[in-house]
C-alpha positions, -999 to 999 in steps of 0.1 A, spaced: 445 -612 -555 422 -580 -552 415 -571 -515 382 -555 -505 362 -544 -471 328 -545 -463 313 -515 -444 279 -514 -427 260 -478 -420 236 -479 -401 220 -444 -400 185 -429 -383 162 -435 -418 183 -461 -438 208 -493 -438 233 -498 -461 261 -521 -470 291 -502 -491 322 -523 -507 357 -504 -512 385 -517 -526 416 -508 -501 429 -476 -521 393 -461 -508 376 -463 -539 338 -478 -538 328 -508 -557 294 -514 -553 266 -501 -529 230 -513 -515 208 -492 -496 171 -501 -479 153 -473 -457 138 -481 -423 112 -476 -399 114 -474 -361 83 -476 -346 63 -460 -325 49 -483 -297 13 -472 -287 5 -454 -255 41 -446 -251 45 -406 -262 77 -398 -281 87 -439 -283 108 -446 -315 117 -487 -311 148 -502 -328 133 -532 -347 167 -552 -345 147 -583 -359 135 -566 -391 166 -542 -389 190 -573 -393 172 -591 -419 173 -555 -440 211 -556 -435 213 -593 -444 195 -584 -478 221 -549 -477 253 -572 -478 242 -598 -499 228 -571 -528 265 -553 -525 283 -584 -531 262 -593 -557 265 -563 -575 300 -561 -569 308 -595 -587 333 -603 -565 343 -633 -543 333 -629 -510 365 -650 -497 379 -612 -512 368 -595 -480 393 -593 -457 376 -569 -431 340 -558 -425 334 -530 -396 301 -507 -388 289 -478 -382 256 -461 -368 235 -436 -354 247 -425 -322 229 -428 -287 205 -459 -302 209 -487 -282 205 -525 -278 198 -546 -248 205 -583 -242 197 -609 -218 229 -630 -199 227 -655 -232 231 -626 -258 195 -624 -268 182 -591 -281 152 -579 -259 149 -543 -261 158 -518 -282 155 -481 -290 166 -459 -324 188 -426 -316 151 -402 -319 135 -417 -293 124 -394 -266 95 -416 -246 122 -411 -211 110 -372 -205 99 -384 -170 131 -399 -160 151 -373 -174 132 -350 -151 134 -367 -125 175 -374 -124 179 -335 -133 155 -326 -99 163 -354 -72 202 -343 -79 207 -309 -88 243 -313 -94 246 -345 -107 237 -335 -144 267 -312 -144 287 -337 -126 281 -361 -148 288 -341 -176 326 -327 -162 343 -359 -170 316 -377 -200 309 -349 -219 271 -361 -220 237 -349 -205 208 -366 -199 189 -356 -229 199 -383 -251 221 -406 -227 212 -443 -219 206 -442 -182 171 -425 -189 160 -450 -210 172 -479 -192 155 -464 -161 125 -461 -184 126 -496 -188 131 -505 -155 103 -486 -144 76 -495 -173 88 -530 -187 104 -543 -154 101 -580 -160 127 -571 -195 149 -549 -173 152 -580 -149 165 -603 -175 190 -576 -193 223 -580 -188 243 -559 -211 237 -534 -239 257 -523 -268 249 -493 -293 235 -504 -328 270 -505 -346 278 -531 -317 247 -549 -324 254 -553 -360 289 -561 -356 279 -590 -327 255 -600 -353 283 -609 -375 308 -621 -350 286 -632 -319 309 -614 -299 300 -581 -273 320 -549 -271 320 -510 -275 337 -484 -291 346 -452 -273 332 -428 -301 299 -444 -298 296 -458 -266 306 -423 -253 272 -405 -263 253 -428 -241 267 -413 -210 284 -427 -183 317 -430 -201 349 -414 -190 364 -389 -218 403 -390 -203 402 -428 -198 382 -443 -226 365 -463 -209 329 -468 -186 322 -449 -156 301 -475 -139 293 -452 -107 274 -431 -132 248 -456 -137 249 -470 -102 240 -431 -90 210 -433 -115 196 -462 -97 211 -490 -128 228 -522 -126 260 -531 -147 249 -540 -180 285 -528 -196 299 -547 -222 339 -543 -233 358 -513 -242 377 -524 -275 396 -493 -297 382 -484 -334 402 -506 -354 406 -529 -333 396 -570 -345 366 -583 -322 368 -618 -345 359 -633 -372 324 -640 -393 307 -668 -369 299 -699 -390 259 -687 -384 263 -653 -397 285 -672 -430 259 -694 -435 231 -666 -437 249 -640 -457 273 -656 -480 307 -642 -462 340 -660 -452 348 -675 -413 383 -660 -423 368 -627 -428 381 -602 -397 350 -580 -380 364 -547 -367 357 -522 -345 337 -496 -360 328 -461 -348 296 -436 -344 285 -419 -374 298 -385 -367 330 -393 -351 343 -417 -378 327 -394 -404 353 -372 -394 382 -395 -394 369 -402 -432 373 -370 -441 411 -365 -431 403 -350 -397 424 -370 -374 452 -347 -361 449 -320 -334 424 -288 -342 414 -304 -371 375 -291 -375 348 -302 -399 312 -288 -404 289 -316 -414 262 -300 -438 231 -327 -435 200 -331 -426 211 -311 -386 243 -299 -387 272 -311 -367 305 -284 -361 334 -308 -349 367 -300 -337 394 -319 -324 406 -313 -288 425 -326 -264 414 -352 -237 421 -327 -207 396 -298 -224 384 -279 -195 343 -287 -204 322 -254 -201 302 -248 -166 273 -237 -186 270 -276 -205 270 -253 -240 286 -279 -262 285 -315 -263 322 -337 -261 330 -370 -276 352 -392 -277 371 -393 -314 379 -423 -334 415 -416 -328 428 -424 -296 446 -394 -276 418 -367 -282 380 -361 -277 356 -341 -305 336 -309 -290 307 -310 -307 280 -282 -319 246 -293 -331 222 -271 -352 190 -284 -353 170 -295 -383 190 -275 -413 186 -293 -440 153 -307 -429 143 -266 -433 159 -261 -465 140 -291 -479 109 -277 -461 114 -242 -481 119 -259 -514 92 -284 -510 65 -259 -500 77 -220 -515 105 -230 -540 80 -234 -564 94 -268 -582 129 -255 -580 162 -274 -577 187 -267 -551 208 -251 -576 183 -237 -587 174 -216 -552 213 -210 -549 213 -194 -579 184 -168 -569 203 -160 -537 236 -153 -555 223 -124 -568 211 -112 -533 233 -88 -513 250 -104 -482 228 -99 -456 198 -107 -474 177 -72 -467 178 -79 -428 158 -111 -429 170 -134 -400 154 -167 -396 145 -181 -364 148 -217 -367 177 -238 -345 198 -217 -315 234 -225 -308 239 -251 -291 233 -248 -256 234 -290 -243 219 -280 -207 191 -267 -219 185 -276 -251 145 -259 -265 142 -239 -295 129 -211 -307 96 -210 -328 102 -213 -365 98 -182 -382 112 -153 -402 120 -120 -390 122 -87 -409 102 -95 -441 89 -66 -463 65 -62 -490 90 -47 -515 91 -80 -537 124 -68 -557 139 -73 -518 118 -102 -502 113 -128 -520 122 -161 -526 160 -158 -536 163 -137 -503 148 -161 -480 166 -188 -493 200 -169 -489 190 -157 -458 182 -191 -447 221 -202 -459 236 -170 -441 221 -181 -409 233 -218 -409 266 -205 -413 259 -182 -384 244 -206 -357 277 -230 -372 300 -198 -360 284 -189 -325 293 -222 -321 327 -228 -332 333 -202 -310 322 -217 -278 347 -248 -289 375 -223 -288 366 -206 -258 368 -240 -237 391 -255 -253 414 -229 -265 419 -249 -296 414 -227 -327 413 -238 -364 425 -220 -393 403 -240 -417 372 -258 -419 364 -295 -438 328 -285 -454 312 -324 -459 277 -333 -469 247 -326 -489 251 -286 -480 289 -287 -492 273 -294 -529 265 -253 -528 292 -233 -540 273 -197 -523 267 -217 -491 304 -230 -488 319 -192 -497 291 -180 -475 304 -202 -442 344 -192 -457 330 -154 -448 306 -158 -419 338 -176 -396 371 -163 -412 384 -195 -421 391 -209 -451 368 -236 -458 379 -267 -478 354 -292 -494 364 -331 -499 359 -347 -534 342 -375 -512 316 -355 -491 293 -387 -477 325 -399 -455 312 -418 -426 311 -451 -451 348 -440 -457 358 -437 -422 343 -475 -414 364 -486 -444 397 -468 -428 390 -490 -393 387 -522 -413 419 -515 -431 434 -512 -396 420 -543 -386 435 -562 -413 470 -543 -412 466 -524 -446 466 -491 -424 486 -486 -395 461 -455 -382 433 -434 -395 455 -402 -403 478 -427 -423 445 -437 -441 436 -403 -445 466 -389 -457 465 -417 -489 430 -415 -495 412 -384 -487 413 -357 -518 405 -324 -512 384 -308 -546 383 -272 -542 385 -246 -514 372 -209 -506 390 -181 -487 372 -158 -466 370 -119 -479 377 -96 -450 347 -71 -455 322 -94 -453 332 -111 -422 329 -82 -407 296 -75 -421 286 -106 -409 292 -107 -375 270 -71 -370 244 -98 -389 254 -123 -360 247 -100 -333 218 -84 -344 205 -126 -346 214 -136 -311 193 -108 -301 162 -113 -319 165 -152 -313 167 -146 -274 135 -121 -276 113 -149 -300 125 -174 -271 108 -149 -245 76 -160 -264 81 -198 -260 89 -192 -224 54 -173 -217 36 -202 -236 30 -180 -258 45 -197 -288 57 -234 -291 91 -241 -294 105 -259 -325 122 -286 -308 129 -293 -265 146 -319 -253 129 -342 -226 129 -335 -195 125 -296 -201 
């Protein structure tokens, strides 16, 4: 009998439910996008609609099975995954009453107010979670204590939205540590809740159990069988956060291991150990991993690919991607000095953004143009990816001699040899580059005992199709690019500072 599992992605713009067979390889697919709404009056709100959101990922599963012509009584595990930081919140029967998706940024007010009434508790905080306040829970939960107080009197627990989906299929509660660690209050060394943190903040205990990746919550509850088609003997599994189990999907489940994930923002990942030292200055954010025995430092660049489909969309004058790379390929590293102002590194205490703009543009059209842009655009990615994988080292002292280059951007032959050059290391690029799907499939497999960890999964499944070395010369080119960048970015931020400009992005609270 053929054995398949079921995964469940829940990501910030879509839903979809993805069927593998348990050599990795996928068997059928269905995909809806969603909305989270606004709710009016409330500035920077971005609600989790978790009754249209489940009925979206009803009509998800169904459509894959269907397509997939198999029998359902065939799935012998079916885990989740989701944006991180959205949550869920419930009443003491398990009722959904409030929800938020992973943008939402209505708790500026409370954000500002934890940073000012404690000055250290931020950086406290952040010492043993690895989290600030920017995108935690505990802001929004005091939000909602504070605005919609007759809700926060009934809630009783709350789950992130891989939870959610997984309790909708089970009807049981419990976290995950790479998830449920980006809400905050969540202990990197032990795995499990800080409580004090939320008591501090001026919450209750709404904490639900700790249960590993991998690890069997239950089965498919006779309600969720009846709606969706799927066997009571089916196991649910623990799941994971999009990034972290992304990762593990892409064979990056041992010590040092690092990954740059090339999508819409851009996420540099490496694999430390639990006991990292964090940074004073709150640089770089820390995460639990999927894989127990080690945390992820973290480096986010803002809004990359969301740029680079900007600059198609509006001067690529109808061009492909490809089409764009091409252009800059015949560009000279460097790119005639233009440096684009767009995303900083990351710095996770203070996280605001420069202005969007271009610096150093000429007239001379043989030089600036739109194959130079666009490279220059590429080089500095890499760049901001670099300044960044740098910090990781220099808290951690873990340093990689390779890079996993995932995602959309990993498609780009002159971008992947570009980041090979701009950080030294050679920089390998998976045959399967959406992996996060992959990963969820790897933690059902454990679940049901085909897999006995995720770097045994990896090690069968995950296929490497082509790599690039880094050529001496033009790393060192490339970091006399890199300084030159950090100082131009630092004097455009002087402008956002003064007023004078506004930046491209601030987190609330700033």
């Amino acid at each position: 009998m053929n054995q398949y599992f079921l995964v469940i992605d829940a990501g910030t713009g879509s839903i979809r439910a993805i069927i593998f067979d348990i050599y990795g390889n996928q068997i059928s697919i269905a995909q809806y996008e969603w909305n989270h709404v606004a709710e009016d009056g409330i500035a920077g709100s971005m609600g989790f609609d978790f009754r249209a959101g489940w009925e979206l990922a009803r009509k998800c599963v169904q459509e894959a099975i269907a397509k997939s012509e198999i029998d359902p009584k065939n799935i012998i595990a079916v885990s989740a995954s989701s944006m991180r930081e959205g949550i869920v919140v419930y009443d003491k029967n398990k009722n959904e009453l409030w929800g938020v998706a992973n943008v939402d940024s209505r708790a500026g007010v409370e954000v500002a107010q934890l940073k000012h009434e404690n000055k250290t508790m931020e950086h406290d905080f952040y010492k043993t979670s690895g989290q600030t306040f920017a995108l935690s829970a505990a802001p929004r939960l005091l939000w909602l204590k504070n605005n919609r107080p007759s809700l926060y009197e009934k809630a009783t627990y709350f789950t992130m939205i891989s939870d959610w989906i997984l309790f909708k299929l089970s009807g049981e509660l419990a976290c995950e540590p790479s998830n449920a660690g980006t809400a905050g209050a969540f202990n990197l060394s032990t795995r499990n809740w800080d409580k004090e943190q939320f008591k501090k903040c001026g919450l209750k205990d709404l904490f639900v159990p700790v249960l590993e990746s991998g690890d069997i919550l239950g089965k498919i509850s006779k309600s969720a069988s009846d709606e969706i088609g799927l066997s009571t003997h089916t196991l649910v599994v623990m799941g994971g956060g999009d990034v972290q189990i992304g990762t593990a999907g892409l064979g990056a489940n041992t010590m040092g291991d690092a990954v740059v994930l090339g999508g819409s923002f851009w996420q540099q990942v490496v694999n430390v150990p639990v006991n990292a030292k964090l940074s004073d200055e709150m640089l770089l954010r820390v995460n639990p991993h999927v894989v127990q025995g080690m945390s992820q430092a973290e480096g986010i660049t803002f809004f990359t690919g969301l740029v680079m489909r900007w600059f198609r969309d509006t001067l690529g004058g109808g061009r492909s991607y490809s089409e764009l790379e091409a252009m800059a390929s015949k560009i000279p590293l460097g790119s005639h000095g233009i440096l684009p102002i767009f995303s900083d590194s990351m710095k996770y205490g203070e996280w605001i953004h420069a202005s969007p703009s271009f610096v150093g543009l000429g007239i001379d059209p043989l030089k600036y143009n739109i194959g130079s842009m666009f490279r220059a655009l590429e080089e500095n990615a890499c760049i901001v990816s670099a300044i960044n994988l740098e910090n990781i080292k220099a808290f951690s002292g873990v340093n990689p001699t390779s890079l996993i280059f995932a995602s959309g951007a990993s498609q780009g032959p002159l971008w992947s040899q570009i980041l090979a050059d701009v950080t030294g290391l050679e920089v390998k690029v998976p045959i399967v580059k959406e992996a996060t799907a992959l990963g969820v499939a790897m933690a059902a497999g454990i679940g049901a005992g085909v897999y006995t960890s995720f770097e045994e999964a990896g090690k069968n499944i995950v296929k490497m199709e082509c790599s690039y070395q880094p050529k001496v010369e033009h790393y060192e080119t490339y970091q006399e690019v890199k300084e030159k960048w950090i100082r131009v970015y630092a004097k455009q931020m002087e402008l956002v500072r003064e007023g004078i400009l506004e930046p491209m992005w601030k987190a609330p609270g700033i």
